[in-house]
C-alpha positions as CSV (number, residue, x, y, z in Angstrom):
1,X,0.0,0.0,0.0
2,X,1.1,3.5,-0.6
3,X,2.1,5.8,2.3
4,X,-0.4,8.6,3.0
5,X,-0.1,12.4,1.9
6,X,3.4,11.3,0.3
7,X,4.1,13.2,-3.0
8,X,6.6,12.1,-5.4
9,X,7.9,15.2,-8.0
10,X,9.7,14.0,-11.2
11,X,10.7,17.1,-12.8
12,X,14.4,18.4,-14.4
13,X,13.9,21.7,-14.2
14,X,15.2,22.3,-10.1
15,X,13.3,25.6,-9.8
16,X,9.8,23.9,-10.9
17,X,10.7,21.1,-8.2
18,X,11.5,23.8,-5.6
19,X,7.8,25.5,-6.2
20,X,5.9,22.2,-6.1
21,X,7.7,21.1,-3.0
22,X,6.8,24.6,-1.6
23,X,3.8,24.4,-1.7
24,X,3.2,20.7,-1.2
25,X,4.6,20.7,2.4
26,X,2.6,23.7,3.2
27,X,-1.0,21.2,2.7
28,X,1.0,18.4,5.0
29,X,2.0,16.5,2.0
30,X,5.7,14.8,2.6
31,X,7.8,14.9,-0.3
32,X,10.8,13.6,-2.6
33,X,12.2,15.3,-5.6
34,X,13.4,13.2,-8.4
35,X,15.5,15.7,-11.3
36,X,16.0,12.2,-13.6
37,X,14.1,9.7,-14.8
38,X,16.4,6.9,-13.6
39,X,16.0,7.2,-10.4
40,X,12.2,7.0,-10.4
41,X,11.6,3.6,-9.3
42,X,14.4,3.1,-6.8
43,X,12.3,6.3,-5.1
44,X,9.1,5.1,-5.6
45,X,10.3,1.8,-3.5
46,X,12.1,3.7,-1.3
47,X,9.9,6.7,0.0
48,X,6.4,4.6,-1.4
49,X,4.4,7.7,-2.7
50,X,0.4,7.9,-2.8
51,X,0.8,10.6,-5.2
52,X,3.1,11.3,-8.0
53,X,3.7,14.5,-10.1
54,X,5.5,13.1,-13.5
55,X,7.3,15.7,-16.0
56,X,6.7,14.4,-19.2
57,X,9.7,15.8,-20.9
58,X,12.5,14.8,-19.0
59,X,16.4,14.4,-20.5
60,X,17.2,10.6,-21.6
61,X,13.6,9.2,-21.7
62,X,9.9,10.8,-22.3
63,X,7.7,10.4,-20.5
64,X,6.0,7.3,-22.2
65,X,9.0,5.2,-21.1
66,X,8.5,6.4,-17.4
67,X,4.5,5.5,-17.3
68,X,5.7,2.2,-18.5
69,X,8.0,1.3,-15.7
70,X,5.4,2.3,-13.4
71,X,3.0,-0.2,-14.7
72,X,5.8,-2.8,-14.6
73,X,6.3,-2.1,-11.2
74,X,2.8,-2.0,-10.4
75,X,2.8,1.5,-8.8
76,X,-0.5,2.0,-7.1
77,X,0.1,5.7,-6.8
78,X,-2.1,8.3,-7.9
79,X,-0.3,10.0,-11.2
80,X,-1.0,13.6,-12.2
81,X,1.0,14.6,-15.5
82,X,2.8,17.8,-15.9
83,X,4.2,19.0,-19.0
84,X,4.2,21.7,-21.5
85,X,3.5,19.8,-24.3
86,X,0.6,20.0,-26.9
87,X,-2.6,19.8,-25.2
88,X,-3.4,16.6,-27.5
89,X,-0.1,14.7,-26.6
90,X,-0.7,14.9,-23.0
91,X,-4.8,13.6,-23.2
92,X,-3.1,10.7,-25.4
93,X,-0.3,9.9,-22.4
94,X,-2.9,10.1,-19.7
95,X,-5.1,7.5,-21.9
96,X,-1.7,5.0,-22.4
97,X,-0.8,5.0,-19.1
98,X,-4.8,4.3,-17.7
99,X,-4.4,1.5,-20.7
100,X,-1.0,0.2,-18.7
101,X,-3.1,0.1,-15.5
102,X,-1.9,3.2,-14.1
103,X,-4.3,6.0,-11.6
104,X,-4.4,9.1,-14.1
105,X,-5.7,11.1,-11.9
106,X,-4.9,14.5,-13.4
107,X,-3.2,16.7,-16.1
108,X,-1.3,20.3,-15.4
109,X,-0.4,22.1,-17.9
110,X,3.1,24.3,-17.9
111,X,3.2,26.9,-16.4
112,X,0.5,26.8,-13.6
113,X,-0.3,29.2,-10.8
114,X,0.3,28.7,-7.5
115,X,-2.9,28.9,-6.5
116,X,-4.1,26.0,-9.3
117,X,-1.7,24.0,-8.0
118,X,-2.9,24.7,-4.4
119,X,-6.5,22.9,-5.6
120,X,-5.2,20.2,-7.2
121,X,-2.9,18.8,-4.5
122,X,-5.4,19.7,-2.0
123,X,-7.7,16.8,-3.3
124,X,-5.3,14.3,-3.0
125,X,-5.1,14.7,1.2
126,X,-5.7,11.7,2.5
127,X,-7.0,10.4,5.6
128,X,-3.9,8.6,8.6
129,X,-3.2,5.1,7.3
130,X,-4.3,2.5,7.5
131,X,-4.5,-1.3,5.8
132,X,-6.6,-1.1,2.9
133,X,-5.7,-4.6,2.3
134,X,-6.7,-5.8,5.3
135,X,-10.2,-3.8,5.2
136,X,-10.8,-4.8,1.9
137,X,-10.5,-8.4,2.7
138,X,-12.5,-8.1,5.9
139,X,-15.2,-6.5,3.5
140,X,-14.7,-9.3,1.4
141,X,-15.1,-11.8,4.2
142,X,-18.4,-10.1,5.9
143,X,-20.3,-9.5,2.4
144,X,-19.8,-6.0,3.1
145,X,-19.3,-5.8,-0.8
146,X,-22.9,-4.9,-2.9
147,X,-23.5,-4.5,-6.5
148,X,-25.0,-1.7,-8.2
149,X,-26.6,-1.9,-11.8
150,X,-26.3,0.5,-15.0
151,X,-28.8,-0.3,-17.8
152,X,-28.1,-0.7,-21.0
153,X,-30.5,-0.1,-24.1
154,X,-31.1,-0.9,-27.4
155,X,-32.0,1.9,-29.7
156,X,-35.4,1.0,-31.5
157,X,-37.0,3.0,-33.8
158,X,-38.1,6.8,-33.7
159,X,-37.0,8.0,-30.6
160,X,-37.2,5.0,-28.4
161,X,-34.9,2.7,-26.7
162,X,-35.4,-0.8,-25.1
163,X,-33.8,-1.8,-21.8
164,X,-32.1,-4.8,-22.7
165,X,-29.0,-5.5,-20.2
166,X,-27.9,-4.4,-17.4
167,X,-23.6,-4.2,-16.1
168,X,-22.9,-5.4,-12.9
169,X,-20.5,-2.7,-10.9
170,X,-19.0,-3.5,-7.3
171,X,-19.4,-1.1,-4.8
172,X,-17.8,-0.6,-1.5
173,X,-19.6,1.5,1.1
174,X,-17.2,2.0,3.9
175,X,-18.3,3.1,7.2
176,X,-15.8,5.9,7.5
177,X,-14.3,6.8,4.0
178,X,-18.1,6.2,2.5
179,X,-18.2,4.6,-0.6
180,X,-14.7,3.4,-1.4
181,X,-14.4,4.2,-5.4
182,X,-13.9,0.6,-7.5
183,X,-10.7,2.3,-9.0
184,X,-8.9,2.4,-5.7
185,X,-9.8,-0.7,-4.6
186,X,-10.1,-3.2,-7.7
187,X,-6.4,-2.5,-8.4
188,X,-5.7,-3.0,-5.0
189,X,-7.4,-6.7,-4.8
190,X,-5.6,-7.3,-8.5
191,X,-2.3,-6.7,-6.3
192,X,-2.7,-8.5,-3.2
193,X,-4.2,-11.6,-4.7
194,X,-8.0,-11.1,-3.5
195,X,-8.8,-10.1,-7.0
196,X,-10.4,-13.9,-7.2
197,X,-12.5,-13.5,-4.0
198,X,-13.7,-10.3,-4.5
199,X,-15.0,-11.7,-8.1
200,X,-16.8,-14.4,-7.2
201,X,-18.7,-12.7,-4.7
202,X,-19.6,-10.1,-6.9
203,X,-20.5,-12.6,-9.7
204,X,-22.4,-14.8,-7.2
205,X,-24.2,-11.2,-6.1
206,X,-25.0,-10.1,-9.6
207,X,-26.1,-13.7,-10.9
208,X,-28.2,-14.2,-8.1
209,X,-30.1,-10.8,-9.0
210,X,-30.6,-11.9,-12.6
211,X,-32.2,-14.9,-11.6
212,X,-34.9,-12.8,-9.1
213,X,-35.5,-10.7,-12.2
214,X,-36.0,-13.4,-14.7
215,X,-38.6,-14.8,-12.3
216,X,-40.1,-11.4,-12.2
217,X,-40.3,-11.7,-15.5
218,X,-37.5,-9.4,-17.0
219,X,-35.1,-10.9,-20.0
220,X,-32.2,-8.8,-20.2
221,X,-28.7,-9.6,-20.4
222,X,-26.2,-9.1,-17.6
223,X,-22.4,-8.4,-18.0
224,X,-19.7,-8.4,-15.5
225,X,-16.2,-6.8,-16.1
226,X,-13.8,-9.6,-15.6
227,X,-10.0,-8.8,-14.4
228,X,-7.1,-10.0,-16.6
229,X,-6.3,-11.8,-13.7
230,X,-9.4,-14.0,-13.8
231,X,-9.3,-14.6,-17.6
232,X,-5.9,-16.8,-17.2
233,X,-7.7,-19.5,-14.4
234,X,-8.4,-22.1,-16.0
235,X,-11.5,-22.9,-14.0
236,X,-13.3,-19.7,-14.4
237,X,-15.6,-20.7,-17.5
238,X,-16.5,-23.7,-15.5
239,X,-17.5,-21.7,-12.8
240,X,-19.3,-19.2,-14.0
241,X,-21.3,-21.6,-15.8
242,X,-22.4,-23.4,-12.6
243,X,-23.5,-20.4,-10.7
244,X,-25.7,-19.5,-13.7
245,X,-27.0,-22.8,-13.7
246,X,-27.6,-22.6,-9.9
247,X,-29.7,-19.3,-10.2
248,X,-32.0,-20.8,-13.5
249,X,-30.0,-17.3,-15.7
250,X,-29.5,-18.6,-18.9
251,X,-25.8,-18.6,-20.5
252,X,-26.6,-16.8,-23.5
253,X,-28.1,-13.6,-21.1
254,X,-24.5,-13.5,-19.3
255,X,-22.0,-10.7,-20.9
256,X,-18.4,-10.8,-20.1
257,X,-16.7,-7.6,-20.3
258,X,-13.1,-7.7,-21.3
259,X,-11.1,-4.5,-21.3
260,X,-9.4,-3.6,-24.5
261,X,-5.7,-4.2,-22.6
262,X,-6.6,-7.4,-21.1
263,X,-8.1,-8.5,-24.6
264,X,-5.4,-7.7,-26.8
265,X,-2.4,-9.7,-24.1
266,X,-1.2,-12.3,-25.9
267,X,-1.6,-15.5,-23.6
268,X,-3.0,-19.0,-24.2
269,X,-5.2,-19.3,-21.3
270,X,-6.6,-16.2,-22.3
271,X,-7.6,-17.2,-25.4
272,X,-8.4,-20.4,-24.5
273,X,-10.9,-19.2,-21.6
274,X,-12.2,-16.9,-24.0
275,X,-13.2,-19.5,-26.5
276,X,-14.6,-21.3,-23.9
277,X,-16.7,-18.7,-22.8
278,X,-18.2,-18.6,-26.1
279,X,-18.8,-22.3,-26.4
280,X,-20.4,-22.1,-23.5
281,X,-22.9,-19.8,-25.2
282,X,-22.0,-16.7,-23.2
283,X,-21.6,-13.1,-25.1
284,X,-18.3,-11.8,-24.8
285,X,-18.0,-8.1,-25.2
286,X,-14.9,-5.8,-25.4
287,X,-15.3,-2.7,-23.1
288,X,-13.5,0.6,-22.9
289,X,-12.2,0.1,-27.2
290,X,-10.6,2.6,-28.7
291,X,-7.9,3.4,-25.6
292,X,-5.9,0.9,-25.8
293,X,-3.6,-0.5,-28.6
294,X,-5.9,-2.9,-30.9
295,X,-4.6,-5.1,-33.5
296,X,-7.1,-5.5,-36.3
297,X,-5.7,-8.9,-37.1
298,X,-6.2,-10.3,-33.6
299,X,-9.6,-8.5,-33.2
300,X,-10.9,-10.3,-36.3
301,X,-9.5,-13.7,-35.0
302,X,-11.5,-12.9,-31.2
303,X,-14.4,-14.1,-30.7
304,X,-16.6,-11.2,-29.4
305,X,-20.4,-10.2,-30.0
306,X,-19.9,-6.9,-29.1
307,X,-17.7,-3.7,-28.6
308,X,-18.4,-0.8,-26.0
309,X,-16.8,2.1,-27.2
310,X,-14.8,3.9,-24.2
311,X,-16.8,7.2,-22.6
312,X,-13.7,9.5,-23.5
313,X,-14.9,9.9,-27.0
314,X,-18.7,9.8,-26.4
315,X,-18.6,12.5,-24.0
316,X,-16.8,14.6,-26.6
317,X,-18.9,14.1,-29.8
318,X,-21.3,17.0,-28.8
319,X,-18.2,19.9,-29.3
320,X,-15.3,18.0,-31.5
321,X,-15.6,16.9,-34.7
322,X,-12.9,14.2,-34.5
323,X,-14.4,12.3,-31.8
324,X,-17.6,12.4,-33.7
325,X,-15.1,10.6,-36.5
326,X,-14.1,8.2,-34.6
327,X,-16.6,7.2,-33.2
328,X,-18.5,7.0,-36.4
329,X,-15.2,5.2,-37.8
330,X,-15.6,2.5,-34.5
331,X,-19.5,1.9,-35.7
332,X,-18.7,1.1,-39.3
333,X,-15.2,-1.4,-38.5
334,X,-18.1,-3.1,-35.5
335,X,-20.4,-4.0,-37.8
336,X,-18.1,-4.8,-40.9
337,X,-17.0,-7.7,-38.4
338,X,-20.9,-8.8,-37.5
339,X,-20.5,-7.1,-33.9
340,X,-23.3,-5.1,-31.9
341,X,-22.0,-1.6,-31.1
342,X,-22.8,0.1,-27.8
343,X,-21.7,3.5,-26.8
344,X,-20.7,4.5,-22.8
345,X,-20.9,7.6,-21.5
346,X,-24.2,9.1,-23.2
347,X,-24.6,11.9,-21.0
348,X,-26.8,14.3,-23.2
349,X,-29.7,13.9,-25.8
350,X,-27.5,15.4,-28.6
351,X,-25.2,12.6,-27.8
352,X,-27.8,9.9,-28.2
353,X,-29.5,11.7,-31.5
354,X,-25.9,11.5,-33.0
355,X,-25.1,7.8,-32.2
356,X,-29.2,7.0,-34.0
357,X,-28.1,8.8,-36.7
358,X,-25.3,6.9,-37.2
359,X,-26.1,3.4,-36.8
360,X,-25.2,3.0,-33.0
361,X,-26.9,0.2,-31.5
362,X,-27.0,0.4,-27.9
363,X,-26.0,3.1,-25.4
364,X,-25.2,3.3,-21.8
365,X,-24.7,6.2,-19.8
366,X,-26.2,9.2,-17.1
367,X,-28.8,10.2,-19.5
368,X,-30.5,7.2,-19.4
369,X,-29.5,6.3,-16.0
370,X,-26.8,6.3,-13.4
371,X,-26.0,2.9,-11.3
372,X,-28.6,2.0,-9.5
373,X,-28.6,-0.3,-6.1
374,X,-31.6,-3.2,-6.5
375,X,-34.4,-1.3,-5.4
376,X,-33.3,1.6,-7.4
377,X,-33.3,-0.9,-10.4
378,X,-36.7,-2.6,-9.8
379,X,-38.5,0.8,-9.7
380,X,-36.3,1.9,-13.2
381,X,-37.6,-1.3,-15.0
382,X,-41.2,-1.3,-13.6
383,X,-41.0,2.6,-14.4
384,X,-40.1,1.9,-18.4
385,X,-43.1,-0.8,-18.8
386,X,-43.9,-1.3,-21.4
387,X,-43.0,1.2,-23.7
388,X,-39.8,1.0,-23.1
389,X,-39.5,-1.5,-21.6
390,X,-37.8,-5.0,-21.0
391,X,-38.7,-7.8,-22.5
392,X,-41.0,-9.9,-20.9
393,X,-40.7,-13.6,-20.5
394,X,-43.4,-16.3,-19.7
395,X,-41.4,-19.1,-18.1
């Protein structure tokens, strides 16, 4: 785990340093100040920052390079990037390194007041630490762990949509820190080998909530994010297929979400539990496309039903033209290769007009609905019957 309120400032220029450090210690933060590259790792063991300020451009190696050894290393630290660069090049770093696995949690521009700087290190002040670890596998242990739901829909004709699916999304409400966000603690069970506990009880969870729906008479589909981690046991297709069987949810409603990262890593049991997935006449789905680093080739030769494309173009088709291109460009490869399109992030009606127009067929997002705890999605999926509605089953 990382210590708390411990910055880490990679930066060449001394005088830049000097500032952040400034005003760093005057919040409470502790800190180190790293002038080269080479020496980032050896500090990040060393003084084990929570947060780290990373100079793109620094002498002997970019930036790039130094995101990459901190995904080797598995740094858990938040990252906020700092650079002078092109606007553009810096939104396309933070994306590589979130790709690598890495907390982006920020991006300053050179130069930046003091008092800007002020307001972003002041949201990174932690609480005393303590062991996350050991909470999180406490929580895991007492089923403090719940699930919360995000519809999905299928745009229909005119102006209407049909709730078809649903994504599973674990949630961790903490009695003092509240509700613990999934991209703190996910990593964190991916690192200290609880990543397979924490699954299981948020597929048994999830599963077991399908099956009270189906019986209530609601057919949609329901998809759970697996971890790269989970993709390479060999008994996880076996698995999953029982506790579907258990709760009477048919295999062909279950979605597996793959990120576009953990999709494209070249490993056997990958493959081979992704196959087997599909044999077993579960949908396999690739979620956050477009930020990562896709091979067409190997995309063809997957066996998916469906890409999601990632939220950080969605979000932006309303003001910029080349995310509306790309995403239009996403749509036409999707269906070229027989695969169901849906779009994340649909926060606005423009957004949802656009993605009609062009051929989109399913979206996910705020405008339709945030995640929703059960009783929150019982009352969303009575409230849309039956115009738009689930399907409705008879068995």
């Amino acid at each position: 785990m990382t210590g708390s309120n411990r910055l880490l400032v990679v930066d060449d220029d001394p005088d830049i340093g000097a500032l952040i450090v400034q005003v760093a210690e005057g919040l409470g933060f502790k800190t180190a100040f790293v002038e080269r590259a080479n020496g980032l790792l050896d500090t990040c063991w060393t003084f084990d920052p929570n947060l780290i300020i990373l100079d793109l451009m620094m002498p002997g190696v970019d930036g790039v390079q130094c995101l990459r050894s901190l995904a080797d290393a598995k740094c858990g630290a938040d990252i906020i990037l700092f650079s002078g660069v092109d606007a553009r090049v810096l939104n396309t770093a933070a994306r590589l390194g979130e790709s690598h696995g890495l907390r982006i949690r920020d991006l300053l521009h050179k130069p930046i007041a003091v008092d800007d700087l002020e307001a972003v290190l002041a949201r990174f002040i932690g609480p005393p630490p303590s062991d996350l670890a050991a909470e999180l596998r406490a929580a895991i242990s007492n089923r403090d762990i719940c699930v919360h739901y995000q519809p999905k829909v299928t745009l229909t004709a005119g102006d209407a949509w049909m709730v078809t699916g649903i994504e599973a999304l674990a949630r961790w409400p903490d009695p003092l820190r509240g509700m613990v966000s999934p991209s703190e603690f996910v990593p964190l069970a991916e690192r200290t080998g609880l990543i397979g506990d924490l699954t299981d009880l948020v597929l048994e969870l999830a599963i077991q909530h399908a099956g009270m729906l189906r019986n209530c008479g609601h057919a949609i589909d329901l998809a759970v994010n697996l971890s790269p981690l989970i993709l390479v046991d060999p008994e996880a297709p076996d698995r999953l297929s029982r506790m579907l069987t258990e709760h009477r949810v048919e295999n062909y409603r279950f979605v597996v979400e793959i990120t576009e990262s953990a999709a494209m890593a070249d490993g056997t049991l990958t493959m081979e539990n992704l196959t087997r997935f599909r044999l077993k006449d579960m949908k396999l789905s690739m979620d956050d496309f477009g930020t990562g680093y896709s091979s067409l080739v190997q995309l063809y030769r997957m066996p998916f039903n469906e890409l999601k494309i990632d939220k950080s173009f969605v979000m932006e088709v309303d003001a910029k033209e080349e995310a509306r291109v790309i995403v239009r460009s996403i749509i036409d490869l999707a269906h070229n290769l027989n695969l169901t399109v849906c779009a994340e992030g649909v926060e606005t009606p423009e957004t949802l007009d656009f993605l009609r127009s062009i051929g989109c067929d399913q979206a996910q997002g705020y405008l339709i609905s945030k995640p929703l705890d059960e009783t929150g999605l019982a009352r969303f999926l009575e409230s849309h019957a039956p115009n738009r509605a689930t399907a409705i089953v008879t068995a």
